[in-house]
N, C-alpha and C positions, 0 to 999 in steps of 0.2 A: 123328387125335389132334392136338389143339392145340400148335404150335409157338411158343411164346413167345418175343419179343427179349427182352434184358436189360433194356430200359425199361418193356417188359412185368412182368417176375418183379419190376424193383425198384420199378410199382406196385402188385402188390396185397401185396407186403409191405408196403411201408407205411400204407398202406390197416390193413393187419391189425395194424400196430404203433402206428401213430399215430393210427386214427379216418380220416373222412372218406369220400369216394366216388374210385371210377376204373374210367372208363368203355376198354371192351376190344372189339373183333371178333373173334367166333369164324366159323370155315369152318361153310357146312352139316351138311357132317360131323360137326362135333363137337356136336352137337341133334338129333341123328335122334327122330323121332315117327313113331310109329303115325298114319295118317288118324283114327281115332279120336280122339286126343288135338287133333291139326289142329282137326279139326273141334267138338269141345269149346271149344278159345281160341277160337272165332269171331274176332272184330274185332281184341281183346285180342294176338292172332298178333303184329299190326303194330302194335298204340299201348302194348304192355307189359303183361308178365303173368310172374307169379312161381310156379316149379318146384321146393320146397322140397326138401331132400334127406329120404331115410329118417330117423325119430327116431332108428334105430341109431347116430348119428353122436352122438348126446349118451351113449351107452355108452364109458367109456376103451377096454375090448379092445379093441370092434366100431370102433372110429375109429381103432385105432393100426393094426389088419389092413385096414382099408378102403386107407388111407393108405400102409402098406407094397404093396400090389397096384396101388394106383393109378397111372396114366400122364397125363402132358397135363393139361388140362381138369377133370377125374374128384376132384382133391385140394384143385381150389381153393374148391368149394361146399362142401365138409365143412368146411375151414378156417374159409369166413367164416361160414357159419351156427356154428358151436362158439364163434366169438366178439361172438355176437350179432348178428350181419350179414345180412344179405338180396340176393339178386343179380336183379336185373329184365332180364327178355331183352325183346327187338321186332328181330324179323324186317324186317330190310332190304330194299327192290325187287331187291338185286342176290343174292339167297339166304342172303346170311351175317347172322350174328347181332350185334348190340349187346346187349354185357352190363356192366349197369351196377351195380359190387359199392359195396356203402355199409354202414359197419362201426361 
């Protein structure tokens, strides 16, 4: 589960309240993939490739129970996709992820 500092949480709030981009690393951990899916990004892995969340999240209940259950990680793609947003991962040499949310 993703650990957020405080300059973390108070960018992708802003991000979500004011527009813009902000770029974040996440642990391996928090991207787990099937080899299947691996193998699907091909190249895409390491130069960027976008993991849209479920449409359930443009549902008010299914987004507020998504949200309510949510930990880490898990609450900030429904957030920024529900506001229009997009987050682009690329897999680092060192195993963790850059994620790049733009809103």
């Amino acid at each position: 589960m993703a650990n957020f500092s405080q300059a973390g949480r108070d960018g992708i709030w802003n991000v979500l309240k004011e527009g813009g981009s902000y770029t974040m690393l996440l642990d391996a951990d928090d991207m787990q993939m099937s080899d299947d899916v691996v193998e699907a990004l091909g190249d895409t892995l390491h130069t960027g490739f976008e993991m849209e969340p479920t449409s359930l999240i443009y549902f008010d209940d299914a987004a507020s129970e998504i949200l309510r259950l949510a930990d880490g990680w898990t609450a900030v793609p429904v957030r920024v996709y529900r506001a229009g947003g997009k987050i682009i991962y690329k897999k680092l040499s060192d195993g963790r992820f850059e994620a790049r949310i733009t809103v």
